[in-house]
N, CA, C and O atoms as a printed pandas DataFrame, in Angstrom:
     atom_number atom_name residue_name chain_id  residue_number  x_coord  y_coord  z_coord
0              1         N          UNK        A               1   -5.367    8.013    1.530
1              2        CA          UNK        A               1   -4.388    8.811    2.231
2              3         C          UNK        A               1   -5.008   10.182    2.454
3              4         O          UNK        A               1   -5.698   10.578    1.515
4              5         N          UNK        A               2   -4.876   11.174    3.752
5              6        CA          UNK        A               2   -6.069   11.527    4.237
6              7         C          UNK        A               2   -4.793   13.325    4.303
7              8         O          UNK        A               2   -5.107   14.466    3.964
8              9         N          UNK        A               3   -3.546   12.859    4.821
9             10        CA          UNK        A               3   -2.673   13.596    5.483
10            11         C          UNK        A               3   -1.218   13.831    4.842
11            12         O          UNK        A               3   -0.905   13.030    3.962
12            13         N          UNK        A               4   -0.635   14.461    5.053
13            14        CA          UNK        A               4    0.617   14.758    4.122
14            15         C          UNK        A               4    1.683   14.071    4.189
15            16         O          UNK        A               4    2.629   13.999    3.404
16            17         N          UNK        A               5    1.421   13.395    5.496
17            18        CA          UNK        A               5    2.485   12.186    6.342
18            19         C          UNK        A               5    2.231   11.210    5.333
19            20         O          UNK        A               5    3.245   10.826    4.751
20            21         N          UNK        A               6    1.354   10.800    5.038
21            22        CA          UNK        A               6    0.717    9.696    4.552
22            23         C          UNK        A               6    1.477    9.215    2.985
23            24         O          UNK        A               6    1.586    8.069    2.547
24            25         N          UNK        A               7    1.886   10.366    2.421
25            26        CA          UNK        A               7    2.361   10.470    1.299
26            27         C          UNK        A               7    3.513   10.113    1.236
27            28         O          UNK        A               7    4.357   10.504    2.044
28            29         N          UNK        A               8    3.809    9.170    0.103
29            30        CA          UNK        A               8    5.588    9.148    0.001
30            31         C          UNK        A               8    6.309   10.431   -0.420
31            32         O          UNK        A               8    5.600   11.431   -0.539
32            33         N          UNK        A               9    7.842   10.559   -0.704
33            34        CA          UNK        A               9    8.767   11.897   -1.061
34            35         C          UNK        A               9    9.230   11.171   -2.005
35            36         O          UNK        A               9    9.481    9.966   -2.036
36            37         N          UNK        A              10    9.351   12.154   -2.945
37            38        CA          UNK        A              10   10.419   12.321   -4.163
38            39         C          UNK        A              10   11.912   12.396   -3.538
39            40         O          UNK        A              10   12.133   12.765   -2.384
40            41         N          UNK        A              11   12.905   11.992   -4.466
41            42        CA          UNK        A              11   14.627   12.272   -4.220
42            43         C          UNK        A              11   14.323   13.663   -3.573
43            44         O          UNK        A              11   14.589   13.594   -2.374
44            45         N          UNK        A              12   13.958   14.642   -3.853
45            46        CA          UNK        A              12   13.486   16.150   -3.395
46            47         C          UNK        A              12   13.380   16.411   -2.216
47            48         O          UNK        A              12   13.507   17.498   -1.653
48            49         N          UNK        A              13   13.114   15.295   -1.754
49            50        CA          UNK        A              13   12.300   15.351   -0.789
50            51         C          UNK        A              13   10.599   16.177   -0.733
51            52         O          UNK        A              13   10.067   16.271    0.373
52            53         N          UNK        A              14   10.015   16.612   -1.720
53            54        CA          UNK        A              14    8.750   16.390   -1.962
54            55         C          UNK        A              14    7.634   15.661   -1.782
55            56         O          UNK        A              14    7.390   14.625   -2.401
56            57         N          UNK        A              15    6.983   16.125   -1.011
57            58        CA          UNK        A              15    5.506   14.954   -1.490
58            59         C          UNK        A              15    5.236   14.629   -2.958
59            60         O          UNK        A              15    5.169   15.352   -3.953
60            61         N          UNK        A              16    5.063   12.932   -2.728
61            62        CA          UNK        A              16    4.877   12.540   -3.698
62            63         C          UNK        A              16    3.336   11.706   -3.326
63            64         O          UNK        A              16    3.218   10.699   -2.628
64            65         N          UNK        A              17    2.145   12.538   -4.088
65            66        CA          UNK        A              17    1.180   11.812   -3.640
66            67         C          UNK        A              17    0.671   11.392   -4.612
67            68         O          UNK        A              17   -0.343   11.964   -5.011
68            69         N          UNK        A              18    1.244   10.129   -5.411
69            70        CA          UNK        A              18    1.331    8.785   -6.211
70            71         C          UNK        A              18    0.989    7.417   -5.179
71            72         O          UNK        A              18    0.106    6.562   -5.250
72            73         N          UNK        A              19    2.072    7.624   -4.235
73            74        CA          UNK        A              19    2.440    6.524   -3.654
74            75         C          UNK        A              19    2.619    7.083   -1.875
75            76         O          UNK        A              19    2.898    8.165   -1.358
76            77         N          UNK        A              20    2.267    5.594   -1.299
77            78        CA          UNK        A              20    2.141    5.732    0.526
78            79         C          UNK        A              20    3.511    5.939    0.879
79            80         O          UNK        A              20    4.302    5.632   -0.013
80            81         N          UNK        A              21    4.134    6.493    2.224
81            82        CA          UNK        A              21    5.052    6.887    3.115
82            83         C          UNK        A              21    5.398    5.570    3.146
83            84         O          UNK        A              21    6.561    5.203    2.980
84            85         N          UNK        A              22    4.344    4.707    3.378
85            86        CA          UNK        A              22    5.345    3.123    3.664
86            87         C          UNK        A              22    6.011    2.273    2.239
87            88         O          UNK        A              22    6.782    1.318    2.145
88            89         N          UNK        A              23    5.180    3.277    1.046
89            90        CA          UNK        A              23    6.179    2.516   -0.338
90            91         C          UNK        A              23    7.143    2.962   -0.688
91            92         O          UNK        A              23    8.128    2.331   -1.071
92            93         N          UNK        A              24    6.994    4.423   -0.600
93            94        CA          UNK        A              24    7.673    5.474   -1.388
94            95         C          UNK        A              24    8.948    6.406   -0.557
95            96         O          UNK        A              24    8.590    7.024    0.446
96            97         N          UNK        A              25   10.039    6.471   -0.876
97            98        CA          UNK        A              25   10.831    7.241   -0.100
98            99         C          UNK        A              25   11.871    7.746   -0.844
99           100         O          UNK        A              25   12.417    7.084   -1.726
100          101         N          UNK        A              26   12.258    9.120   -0.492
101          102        CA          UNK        A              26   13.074    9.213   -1.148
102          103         C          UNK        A              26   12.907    9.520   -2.727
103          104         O          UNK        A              26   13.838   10.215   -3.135
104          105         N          UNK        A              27   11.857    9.144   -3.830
105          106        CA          UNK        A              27   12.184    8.697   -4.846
106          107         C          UNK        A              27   12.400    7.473   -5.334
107          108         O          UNK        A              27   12.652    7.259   -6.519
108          109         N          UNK        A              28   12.299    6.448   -4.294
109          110        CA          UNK        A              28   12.735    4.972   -4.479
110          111         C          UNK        A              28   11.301    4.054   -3.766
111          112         O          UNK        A              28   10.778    4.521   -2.753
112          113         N          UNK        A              29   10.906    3.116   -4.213
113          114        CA          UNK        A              29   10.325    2.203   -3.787
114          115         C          UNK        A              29   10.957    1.475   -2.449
115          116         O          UNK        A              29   12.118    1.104   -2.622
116          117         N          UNK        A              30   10.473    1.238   -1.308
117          118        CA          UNK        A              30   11.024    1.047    0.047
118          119         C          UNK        A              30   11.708   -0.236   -0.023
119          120         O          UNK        A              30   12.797   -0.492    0.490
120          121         N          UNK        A              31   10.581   -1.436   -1.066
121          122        CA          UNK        A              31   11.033   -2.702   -0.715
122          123         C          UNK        A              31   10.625   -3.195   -2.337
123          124         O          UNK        A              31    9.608   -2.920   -2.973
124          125         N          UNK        A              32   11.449   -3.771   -2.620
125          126        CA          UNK        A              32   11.622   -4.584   -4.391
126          127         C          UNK        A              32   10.729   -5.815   -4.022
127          128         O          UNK        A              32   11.165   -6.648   -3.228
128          129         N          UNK        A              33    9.658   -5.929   -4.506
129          130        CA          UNK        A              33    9.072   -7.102   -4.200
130          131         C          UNK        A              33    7.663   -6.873   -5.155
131          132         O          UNK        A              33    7.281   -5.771   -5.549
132          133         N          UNK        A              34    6.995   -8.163   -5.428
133          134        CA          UNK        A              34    6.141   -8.681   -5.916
134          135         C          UNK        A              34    4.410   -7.943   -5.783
135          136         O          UNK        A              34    4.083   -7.732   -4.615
136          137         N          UNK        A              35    3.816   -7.731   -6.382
137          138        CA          UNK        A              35    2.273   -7.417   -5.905
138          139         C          UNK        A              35    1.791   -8.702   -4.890
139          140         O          UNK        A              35    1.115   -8.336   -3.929
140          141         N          UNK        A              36    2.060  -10.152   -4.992
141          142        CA          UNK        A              36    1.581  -10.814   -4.170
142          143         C          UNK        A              36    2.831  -10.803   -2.925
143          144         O          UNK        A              36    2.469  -11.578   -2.040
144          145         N          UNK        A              37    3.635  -10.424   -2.725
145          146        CA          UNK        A              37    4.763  -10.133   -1.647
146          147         C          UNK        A              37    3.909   -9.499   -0.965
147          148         O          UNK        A              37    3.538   -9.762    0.179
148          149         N          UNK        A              38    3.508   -8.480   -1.775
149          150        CA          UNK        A              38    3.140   -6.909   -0.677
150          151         C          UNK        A              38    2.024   -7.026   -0.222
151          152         O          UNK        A              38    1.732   -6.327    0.748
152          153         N          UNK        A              39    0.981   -8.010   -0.815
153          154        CA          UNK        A              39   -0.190   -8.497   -0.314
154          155         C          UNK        A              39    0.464   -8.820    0.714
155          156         O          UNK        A              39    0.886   -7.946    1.472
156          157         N          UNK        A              40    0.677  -10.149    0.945
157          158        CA          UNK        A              40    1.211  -11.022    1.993
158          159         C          UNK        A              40    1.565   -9.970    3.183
159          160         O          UNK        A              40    1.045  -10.080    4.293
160          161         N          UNK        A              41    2.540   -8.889    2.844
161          162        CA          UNK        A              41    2.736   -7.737    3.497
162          163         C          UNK        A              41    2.130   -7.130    4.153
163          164         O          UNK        A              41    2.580   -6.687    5.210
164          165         N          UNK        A              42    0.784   -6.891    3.699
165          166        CA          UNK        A              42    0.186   -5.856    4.213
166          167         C          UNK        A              42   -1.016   -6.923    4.776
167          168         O          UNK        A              42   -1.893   -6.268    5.340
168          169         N          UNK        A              43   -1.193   -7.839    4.780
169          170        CA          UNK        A              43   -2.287   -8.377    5.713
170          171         C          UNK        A              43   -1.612   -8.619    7.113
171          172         O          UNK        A              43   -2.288   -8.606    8.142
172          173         N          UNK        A              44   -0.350   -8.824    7.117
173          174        CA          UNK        A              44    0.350   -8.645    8.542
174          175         C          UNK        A              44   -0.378   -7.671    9.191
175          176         O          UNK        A              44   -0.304   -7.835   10.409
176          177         N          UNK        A              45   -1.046   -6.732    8.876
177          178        CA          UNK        A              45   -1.303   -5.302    9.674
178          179         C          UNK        A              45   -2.716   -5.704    9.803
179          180         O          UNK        A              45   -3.227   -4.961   10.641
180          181         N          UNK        A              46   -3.661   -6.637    9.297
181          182        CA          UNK        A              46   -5.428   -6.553    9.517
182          183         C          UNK        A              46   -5.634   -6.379   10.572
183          184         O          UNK        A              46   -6.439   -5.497   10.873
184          185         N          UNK        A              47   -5.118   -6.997   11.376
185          186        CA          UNK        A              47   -5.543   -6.509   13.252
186          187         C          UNK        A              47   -6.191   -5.227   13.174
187          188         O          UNK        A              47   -7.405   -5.044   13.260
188          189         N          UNK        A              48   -5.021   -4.072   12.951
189          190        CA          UNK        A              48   -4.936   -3.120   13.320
190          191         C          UNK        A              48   -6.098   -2.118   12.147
191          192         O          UNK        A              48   -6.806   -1.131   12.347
192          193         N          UNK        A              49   -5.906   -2.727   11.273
193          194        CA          UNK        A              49   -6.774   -1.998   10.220
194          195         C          UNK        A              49   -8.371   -2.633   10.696
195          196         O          UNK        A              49   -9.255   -1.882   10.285
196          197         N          UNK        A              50   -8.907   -3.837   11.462
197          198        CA          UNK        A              50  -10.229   -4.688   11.869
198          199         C          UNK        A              50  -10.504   -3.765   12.989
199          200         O          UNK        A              50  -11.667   -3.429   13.211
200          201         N          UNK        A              51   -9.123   -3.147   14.011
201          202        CA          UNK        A              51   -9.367   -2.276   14.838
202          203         C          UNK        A              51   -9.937   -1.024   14.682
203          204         O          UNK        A              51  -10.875   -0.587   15.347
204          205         N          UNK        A              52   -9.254   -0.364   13.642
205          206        CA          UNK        A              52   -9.598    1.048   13.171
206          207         C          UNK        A              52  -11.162    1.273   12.396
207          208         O          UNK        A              52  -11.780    2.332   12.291
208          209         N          UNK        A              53  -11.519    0.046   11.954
209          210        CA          UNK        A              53  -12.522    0.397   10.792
210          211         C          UNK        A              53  -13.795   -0.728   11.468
211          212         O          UNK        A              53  -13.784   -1.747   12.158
212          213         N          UNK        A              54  -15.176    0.424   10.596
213          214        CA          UNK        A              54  -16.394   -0.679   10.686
214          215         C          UNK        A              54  -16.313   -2.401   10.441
215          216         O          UNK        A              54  -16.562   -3.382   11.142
216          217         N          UNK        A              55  -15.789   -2.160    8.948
217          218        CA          UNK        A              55  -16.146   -3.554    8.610
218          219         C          UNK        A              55  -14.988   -4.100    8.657
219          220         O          UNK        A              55  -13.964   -3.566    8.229
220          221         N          UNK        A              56  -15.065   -5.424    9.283
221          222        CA          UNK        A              56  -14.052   -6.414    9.573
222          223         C          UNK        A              56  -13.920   -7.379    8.807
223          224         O          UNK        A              56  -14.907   -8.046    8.497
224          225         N          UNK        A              57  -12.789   -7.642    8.374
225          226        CA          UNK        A              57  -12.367   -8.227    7.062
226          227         C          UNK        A              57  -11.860   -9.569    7.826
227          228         O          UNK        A              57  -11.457   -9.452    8.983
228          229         N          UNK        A              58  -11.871  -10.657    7.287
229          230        CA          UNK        A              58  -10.999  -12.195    7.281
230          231         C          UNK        A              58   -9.749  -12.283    6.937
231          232         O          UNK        A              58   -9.758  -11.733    5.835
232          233         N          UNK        A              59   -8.511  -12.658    7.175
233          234        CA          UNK        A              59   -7.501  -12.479    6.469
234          235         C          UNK        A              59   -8.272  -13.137    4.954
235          236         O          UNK        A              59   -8.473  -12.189    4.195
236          237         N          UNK        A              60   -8.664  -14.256    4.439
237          238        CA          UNK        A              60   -9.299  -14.024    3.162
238          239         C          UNK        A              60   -9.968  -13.575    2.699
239          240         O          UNK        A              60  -10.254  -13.949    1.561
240          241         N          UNK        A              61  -10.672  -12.429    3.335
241          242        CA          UNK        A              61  -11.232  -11.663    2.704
242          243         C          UNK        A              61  -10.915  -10.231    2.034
243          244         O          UNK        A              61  -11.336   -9.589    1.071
244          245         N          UNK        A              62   -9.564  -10.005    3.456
245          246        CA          UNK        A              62   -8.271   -8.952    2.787
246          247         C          UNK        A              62   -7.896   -9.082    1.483
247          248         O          UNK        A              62   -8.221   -8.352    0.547
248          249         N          UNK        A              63   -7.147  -10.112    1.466
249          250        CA          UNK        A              63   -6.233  -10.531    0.423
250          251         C          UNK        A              63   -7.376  -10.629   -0.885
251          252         O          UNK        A              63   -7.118   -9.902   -1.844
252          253         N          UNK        A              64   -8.358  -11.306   -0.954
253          254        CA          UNK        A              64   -9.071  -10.745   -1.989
254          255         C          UNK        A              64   -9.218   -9.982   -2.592
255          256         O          UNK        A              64   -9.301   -9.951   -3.820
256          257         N          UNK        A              65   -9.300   -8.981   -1.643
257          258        CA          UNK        A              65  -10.143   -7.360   -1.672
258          259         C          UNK        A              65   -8.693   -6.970   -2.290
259          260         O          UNK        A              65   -8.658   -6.587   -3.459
260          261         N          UNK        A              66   -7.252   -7.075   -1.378
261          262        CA          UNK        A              66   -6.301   -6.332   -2.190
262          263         C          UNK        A              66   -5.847   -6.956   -3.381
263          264         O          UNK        A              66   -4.837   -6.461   -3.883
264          265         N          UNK        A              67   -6.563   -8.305   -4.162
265          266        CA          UNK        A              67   -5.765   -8.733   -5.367
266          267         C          UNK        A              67   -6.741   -8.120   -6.563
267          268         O          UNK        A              67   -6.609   -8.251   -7.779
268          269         N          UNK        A              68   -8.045   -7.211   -5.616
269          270        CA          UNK        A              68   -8.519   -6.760   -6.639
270          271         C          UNK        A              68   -8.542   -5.160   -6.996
271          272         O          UNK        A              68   -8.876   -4.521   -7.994
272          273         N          UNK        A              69   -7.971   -4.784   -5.564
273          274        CA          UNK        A              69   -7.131   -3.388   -5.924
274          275         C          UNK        A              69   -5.840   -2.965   -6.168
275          276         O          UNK        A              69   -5.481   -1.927   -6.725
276          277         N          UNK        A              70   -5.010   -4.077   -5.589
277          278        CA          UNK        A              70   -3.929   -3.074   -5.879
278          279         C          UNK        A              70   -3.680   -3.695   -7.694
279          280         O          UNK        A              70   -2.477   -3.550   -7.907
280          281         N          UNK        A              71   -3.980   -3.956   -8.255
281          282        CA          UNK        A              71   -3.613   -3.628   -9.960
282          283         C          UNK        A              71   -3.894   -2.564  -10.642
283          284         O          UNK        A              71   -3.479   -2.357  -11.782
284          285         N          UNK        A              72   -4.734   -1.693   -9.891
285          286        CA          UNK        A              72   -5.468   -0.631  -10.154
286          287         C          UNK        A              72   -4.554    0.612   -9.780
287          288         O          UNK        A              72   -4.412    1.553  -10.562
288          289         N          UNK        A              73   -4.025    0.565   -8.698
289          290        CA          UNK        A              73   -2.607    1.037   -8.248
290          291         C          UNK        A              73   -1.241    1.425   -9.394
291          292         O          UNK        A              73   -0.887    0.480  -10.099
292          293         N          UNK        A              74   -0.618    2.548   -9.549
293          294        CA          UNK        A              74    0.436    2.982  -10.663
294          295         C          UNK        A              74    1.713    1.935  -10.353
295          296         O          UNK        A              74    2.642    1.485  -11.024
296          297         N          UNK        A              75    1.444    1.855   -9.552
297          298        CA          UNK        A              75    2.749    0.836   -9.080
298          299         C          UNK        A              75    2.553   -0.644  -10.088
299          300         O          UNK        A              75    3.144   -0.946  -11.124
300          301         N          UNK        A              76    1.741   -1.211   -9.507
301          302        CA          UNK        A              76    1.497   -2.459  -10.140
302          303         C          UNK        A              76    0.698   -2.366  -11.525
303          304         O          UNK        A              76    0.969   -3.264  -12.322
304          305         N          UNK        A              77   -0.092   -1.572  -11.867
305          306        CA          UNK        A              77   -0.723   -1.395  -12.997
306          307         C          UNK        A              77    0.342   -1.169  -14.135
307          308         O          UNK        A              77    0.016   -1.757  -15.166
308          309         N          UNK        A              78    1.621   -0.421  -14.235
309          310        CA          UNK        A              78    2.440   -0.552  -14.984
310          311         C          UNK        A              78    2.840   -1.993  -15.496
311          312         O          UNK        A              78    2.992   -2.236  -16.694
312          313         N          UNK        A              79    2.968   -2.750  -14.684
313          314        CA          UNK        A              79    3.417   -3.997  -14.757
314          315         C          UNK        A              79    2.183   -5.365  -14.981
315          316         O          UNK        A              79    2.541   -6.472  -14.582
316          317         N          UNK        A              80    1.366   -5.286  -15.348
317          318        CA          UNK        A              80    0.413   -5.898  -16.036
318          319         C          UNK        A              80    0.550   -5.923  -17.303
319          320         O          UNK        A              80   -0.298   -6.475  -18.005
């Protein structure tokens, strides 16, 4: 996360730069769901991320890559 947009808000409405604009709102998590949910989730978007960036990922090669980061993540790392 590069930009201030990018960041989720606290109840405060604060930046909260823990967590992304698309998890975090408010103080609340956007959507109650699973680490493999949000995988599933977020490879919906590879197009656009294969568009933006050098290296072009496989949808299996996404989902890899994110089952080996996001645990590393405060979100899901709690919950391990």
């Amino acid at each position: 996360m590069t930009s201030v947009e990018h960041f989720g808000t606290n109840a405060d409405e604060t930046s909260n730069r823990e967590y992304c604009a698309f998890c975090y709102a408010g103080g609340e998590f956007t959507d109650d769901c699973t680490m493999d949910e949000m995988i599933e989730h977020c490879v919906q978007y590879l197009d656009g991320f294969n568009q933006e960036n050098e290296q072009q990922f496989t949808r299996e090669q996404a989902i890899a890559e994110m089952q080996k980061f996001f645990p590393t993540l405060k979100r899901w790392a709690a919950k391990q």
